[in-house]
N, C-alpha and C positions, 0 to 999 in steps of 0.2 A: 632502134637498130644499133647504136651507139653503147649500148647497153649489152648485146650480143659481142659485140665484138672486142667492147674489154673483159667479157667473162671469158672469150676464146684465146683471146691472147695472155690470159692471167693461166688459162691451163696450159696454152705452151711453155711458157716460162717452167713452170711446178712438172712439167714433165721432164722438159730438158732438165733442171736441179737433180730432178731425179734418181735420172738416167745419169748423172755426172756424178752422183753420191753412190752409186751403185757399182757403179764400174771404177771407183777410185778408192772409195772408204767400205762401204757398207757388204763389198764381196770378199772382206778378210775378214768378214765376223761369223760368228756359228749361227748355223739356221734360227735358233730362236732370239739371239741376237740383233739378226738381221731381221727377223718380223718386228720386234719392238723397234726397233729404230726407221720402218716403215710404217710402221703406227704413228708413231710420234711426228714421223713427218707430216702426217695427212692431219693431225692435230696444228702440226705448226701453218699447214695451210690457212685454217680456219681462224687462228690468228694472225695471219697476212691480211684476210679479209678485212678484218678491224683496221689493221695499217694503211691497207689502201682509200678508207675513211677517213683517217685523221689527215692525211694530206688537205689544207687547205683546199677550198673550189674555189676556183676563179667564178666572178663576180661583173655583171655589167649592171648601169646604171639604165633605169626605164620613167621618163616623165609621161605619166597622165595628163591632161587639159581638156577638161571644158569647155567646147567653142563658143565663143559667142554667137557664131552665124547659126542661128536658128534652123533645122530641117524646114524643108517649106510646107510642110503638113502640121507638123510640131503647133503648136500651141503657145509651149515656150522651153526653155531649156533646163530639162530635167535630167540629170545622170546615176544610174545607179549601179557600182561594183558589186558583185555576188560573190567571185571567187576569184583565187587566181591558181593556175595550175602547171603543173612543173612533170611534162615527162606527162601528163596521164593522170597525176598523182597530187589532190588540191591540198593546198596550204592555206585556204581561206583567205585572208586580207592583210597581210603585217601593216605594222609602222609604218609610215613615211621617213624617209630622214630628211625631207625637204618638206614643206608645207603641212596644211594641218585638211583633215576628213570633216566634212561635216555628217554628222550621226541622225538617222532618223528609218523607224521605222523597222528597228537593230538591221539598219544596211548603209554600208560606207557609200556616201554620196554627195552630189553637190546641186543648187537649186539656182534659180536669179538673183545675179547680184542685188537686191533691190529690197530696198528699206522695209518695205510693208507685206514680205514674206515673214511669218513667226517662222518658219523654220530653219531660216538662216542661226548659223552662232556665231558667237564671238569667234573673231581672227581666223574665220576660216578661210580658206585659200580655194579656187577655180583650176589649180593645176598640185600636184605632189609628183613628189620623185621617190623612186622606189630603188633600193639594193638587191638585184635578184641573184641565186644562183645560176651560173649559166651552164644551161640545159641544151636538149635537142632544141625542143617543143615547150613554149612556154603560151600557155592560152590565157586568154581573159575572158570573161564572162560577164555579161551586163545583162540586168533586167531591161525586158524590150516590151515598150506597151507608144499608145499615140501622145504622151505627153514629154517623151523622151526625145533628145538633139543628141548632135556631133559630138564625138570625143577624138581627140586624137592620144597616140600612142607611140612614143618618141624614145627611140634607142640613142646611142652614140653616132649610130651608120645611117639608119632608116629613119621614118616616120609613115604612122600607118593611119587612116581617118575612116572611120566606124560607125554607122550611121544606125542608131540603137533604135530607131521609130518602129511602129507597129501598128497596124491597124486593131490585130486582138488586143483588148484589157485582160486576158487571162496568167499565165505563168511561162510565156514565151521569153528567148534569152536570145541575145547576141552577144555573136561568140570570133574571137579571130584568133589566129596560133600565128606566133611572131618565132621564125625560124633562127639560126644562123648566120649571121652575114659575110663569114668568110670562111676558107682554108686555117688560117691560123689559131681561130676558137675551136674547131673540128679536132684539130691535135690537143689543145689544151687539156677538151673534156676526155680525149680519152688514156692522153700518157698522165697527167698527173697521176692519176688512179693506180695507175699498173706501177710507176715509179715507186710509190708507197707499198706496192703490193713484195715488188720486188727488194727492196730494203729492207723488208722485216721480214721477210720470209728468207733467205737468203742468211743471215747470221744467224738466225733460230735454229735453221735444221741443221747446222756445223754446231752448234751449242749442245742441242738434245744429240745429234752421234757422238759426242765427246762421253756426255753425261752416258750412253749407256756403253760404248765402248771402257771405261773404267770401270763401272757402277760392274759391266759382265764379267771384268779380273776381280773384283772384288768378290761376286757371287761365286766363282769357282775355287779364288780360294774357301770360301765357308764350305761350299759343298765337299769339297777333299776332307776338312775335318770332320763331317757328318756323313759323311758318304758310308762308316760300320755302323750306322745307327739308326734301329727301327724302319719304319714306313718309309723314309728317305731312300735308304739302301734298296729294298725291296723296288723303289719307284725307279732310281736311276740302273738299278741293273737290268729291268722290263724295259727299258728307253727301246731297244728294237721292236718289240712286242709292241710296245702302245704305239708307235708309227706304223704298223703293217697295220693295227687293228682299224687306226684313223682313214689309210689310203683306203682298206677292206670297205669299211662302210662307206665311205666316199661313191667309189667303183659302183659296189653292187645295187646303189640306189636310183644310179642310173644306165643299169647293164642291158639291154635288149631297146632303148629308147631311139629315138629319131633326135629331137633335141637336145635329150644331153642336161648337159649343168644351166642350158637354158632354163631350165622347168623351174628350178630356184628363183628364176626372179616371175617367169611368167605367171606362176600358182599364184602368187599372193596380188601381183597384179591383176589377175582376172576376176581374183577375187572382189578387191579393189573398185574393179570396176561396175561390178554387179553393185559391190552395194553402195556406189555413186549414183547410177542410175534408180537403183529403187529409192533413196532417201531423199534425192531431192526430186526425181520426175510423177513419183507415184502419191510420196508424203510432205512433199512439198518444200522439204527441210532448206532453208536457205543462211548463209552467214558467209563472214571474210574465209577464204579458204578451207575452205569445207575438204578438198581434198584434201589437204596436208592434216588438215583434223582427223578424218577418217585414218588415212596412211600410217599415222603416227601412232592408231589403235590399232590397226590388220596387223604394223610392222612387230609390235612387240608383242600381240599376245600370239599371232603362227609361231613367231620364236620356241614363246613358253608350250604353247602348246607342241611340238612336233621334239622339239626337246624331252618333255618330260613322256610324249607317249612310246617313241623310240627308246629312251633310255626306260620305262617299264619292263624293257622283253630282254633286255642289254643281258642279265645272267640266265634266263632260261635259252636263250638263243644262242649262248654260249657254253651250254655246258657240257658239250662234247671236247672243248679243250680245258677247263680248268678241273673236270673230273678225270683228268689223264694227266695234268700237269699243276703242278703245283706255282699257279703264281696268284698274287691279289685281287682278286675278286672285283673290286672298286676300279680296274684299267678298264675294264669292258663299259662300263656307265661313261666312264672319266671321254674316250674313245667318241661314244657315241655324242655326246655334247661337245663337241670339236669339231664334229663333223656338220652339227645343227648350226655351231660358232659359224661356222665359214660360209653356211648357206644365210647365214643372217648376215654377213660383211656384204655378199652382192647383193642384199636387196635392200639394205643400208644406202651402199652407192647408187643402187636408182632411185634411193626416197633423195637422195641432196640434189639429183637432177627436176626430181618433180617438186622440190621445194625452188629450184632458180626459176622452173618454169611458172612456179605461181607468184614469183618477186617477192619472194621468203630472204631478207634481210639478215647475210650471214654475217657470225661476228665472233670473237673471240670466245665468247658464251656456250657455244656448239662443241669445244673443247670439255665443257661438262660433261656432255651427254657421256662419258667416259664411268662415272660414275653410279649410273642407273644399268648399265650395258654389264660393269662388272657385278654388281649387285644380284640382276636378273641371271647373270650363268653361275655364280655359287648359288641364289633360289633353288635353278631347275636342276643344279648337280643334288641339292639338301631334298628335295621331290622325288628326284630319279631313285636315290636313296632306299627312298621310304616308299615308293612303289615299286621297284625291282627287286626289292625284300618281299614285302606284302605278295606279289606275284608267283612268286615260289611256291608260296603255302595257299594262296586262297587264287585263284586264274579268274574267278569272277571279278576281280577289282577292275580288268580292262572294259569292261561294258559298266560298272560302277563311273569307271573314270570318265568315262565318254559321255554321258548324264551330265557328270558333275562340271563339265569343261563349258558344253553346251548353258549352262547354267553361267558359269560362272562370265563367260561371252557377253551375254545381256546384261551383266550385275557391274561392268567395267567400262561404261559409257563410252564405247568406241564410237556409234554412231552417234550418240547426242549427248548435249552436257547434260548436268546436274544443277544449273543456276536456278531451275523453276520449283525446284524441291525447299523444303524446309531444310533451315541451316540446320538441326537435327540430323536430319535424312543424309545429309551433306557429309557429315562427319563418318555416320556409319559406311561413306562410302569408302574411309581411307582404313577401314578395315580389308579391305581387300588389297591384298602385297599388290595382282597387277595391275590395280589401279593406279597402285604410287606411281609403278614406274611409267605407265603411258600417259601420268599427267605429268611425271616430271620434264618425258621427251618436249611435253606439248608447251610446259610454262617457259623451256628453251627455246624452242624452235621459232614458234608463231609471237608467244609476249615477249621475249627477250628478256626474261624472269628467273631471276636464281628463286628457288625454293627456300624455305625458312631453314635454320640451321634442325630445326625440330623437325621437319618431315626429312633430311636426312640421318636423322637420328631412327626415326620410326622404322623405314627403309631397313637400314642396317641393323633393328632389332628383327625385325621381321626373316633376314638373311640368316640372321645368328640361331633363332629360336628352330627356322625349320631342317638347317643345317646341323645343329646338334643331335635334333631327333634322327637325323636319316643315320648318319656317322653312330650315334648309341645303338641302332638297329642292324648292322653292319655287327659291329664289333658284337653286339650280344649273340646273333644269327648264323655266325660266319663257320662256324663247324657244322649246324645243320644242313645249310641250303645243298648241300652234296647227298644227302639222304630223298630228297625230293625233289631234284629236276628229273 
């Protein structure tokens, strides 16, 4: 619970900042201005999250003991710790910092004090103290069988007596969850967090609006001296044109609907959920977070995919105005992936909800994913490229394409890894551009894993290689395509 309630209070704060950077700094900047500096803020979020980590936890002390009073069934006094667990979430057995485990049977335990046990060890102790984090819910777990006694379990406030016996010999456990003892640890566990969370988020997002309210005078001076010059000119003098073409496609994709921009997130969810159920109810597939596994494949290849089948049709769909008006060819693609962009931001924002919901551990790391995001939309503009060329002249490629997509779906281990393959097999998978980038979401998200400096190298070859072709196809084509739409 405790858990909900500082994720809910960390997003009022971040909305309130907001709303107060909004309304005081961020609405004297120009619209593209003002989206990057609400980017960055949602970045700076993710680094709050780290902050709200590093704040020390508070800590109480827990003494274990051994009782000597024997169970009256017991036989004689045996105790055995399995686990200990925090929240839900086991951490197995730490140190002591008081006393020492006796070891046997690789389980932390303790026997009869009594000379003519061999499994007693040297300076073992009947009782240890433990440093824990202080949590909601902190459990212990002891193996339970009939040669098992009393242990008690001793906080600062309480003491709890646990009576581990068992009739079964089999893999039975005794289990107790030591709560709370006051008002005042209930605030600890949940402002420290948010204090951290607040402190570093709070100077960050006045730092990056600095950074781009300058960085944006600095780009308009370059653009005034560039502004008579080639594709520059050409682009900023369309600035009206590509904003109608962006609202145009926006509008018309969900013109005659019931829900609307809802469908953006619901598609790919539904998706989502079909093949939740069919891989683990039908094939059995099990692992940690299996959704966020999946989601992290659906989320980025619908991307590529809707992006590059959309931008395929981008110049024949358009060529009732650029064969009456003379503007650049490459606005109608550019158009159409801004449109895919913004349908991929909202279901971005419900993939970080279904990652809190599966206790997906956010961290300054998530500020990566920046990287792979901008990567994959120059890919599918160097795609869109090279298919809305190819379209013109040959219209068979869009059922070519739809094969090859199909194909390329199963070759990008959305539903399942690649660990059972031969390290061979392995490598040939990073031939594939959308693999890079749904494994890079994944070594993010779920491992908390920077990728090598070499797979971002690969990455940005792979960007550059298909991005020139499409751009050389463009510039060699670009007198033709008017001859055959």
């Amino acid at each position: 619970m405790f858990r909900w309630i500082i994720l809910a209070l960390e997003l009022l704060i971040m909305a309130g900042i907001f709303r107060l950077c909004d309304k005081v700094i961020w609405k004297r900047l120009s619209k593209a201005s003002r989206a990057i500096a609400m980017m960055l803020g949602v970045c700076a979020v993710f680094v709050a999250f780290s902050g709200a980590q590093m704040v020390e936890i508070p800590t109480r002390m827990v003494t274990i003991t051994a009782l000597d009073e024997k169970n009256e069934k017991a036989e004689n006094t045996q105790i055995y710790l399995k686990e200990i667990q925090l929240d839900g979430e086991s951490i197995g057995v730490p140190e002591p910092i008081e006393g020492k485990w006796s070891w046997y049977n690789d389980m932390y335990c303790w026997f009869d004090e009594d000379d003519n046990d061999e499994r007693m060890q040297e300076g073992t102790t009947a009782s240890i103290t433990l440093e824990l984090p202080l949590v909601e819910k902190t459990g212990f777990i002891f193996s339970s069988n009939r040669w098992k006694g009393l242990v008690s379990i001793k906080t600062d406030e309480m003491e709890y007596v646990l009576d581990t016996y068992c009739d079964s010999e089999g893999s039975e456990k005794a289990r107790i969850l030591i709560p709370l003892s006051d008002f005042t640890q209930s605030v600890q566990i949940i402002f420290r967090p948010i204090f951290g969370f607040t402190v570093t988020l709070i100077p960050l997002i006045f730092l990056l609006t600095g950074l781009v309210f300058f960085g944006a005078r600095a780009a308009s001076a370059v653009l005034e001296r560039l502004y008579g010059y080639g594709p520059i000119a050409r682009l900023l003098n369309n600035q009206f044109l590509f904003e109608e073409l962006v609202a145009r496609d926006f509008k018309k994709k969900y013109k005659r609907t019931v829900l609307g921009m809802i469908w953006s997130v619901l598609s790919p969810l539904l998706t989502l959920l079909i093949m939740r159920i069919v891989f683990t109810q039908f094939f059995g597939r099990d692992m940690d977070h299996y959704t966020t596994y999946l989601f992290c494949g659906n989320l980025v290849f619908s991307y590529f995919n809707e992006s590059t089948g959309q931008g395929m049709q981008a110049l024949v769909s358009n060529a009732g105005i650029f064969t009456k008006v003379n503007v650049p060819k490459y606005l109608f693609l550019f158009s159409k992936n801004v449109q895919t962009l913004i349908n991929f931001g909202l279901t971005l924002g419900v993939f970080c909800v279904f990652c809190v919901i599966d206790k997906i551990t956010f961290t300054w790391k998530f500020v990566l994913l920046l990287y792979p995001i901008c990567c994959l939309l120059l890919f599918n503009i160097g795609v869109g490229l090279i298919l809305s060329a190819l379209y013109v002249f040959f219209q068979d490629i869009q059922y070519l394409w739809s094969v090859f997509t199909q194909l390329l779906m199963y070759l990008s281990a959305i539903f399942y890894t690649i660990d059972q393959y031969d390290e061979t097999i392995q490598y040939l998978f990073l031939l594939n551009p959308v693999y890079l980038f749904i494994r890079y979401f994944r070594k993010i998200v779920m491992d908390s894993v920077i990728p090598t400096p070499q797979f971002h190298l690969l990455m940005a070859a792979d960007v550059a290689v298909v991005l020139g072709i499409g751009c050389w196809m463009y510039w060699k084509y670009n007198s033709k395509f008017l001859y055959y739409v």
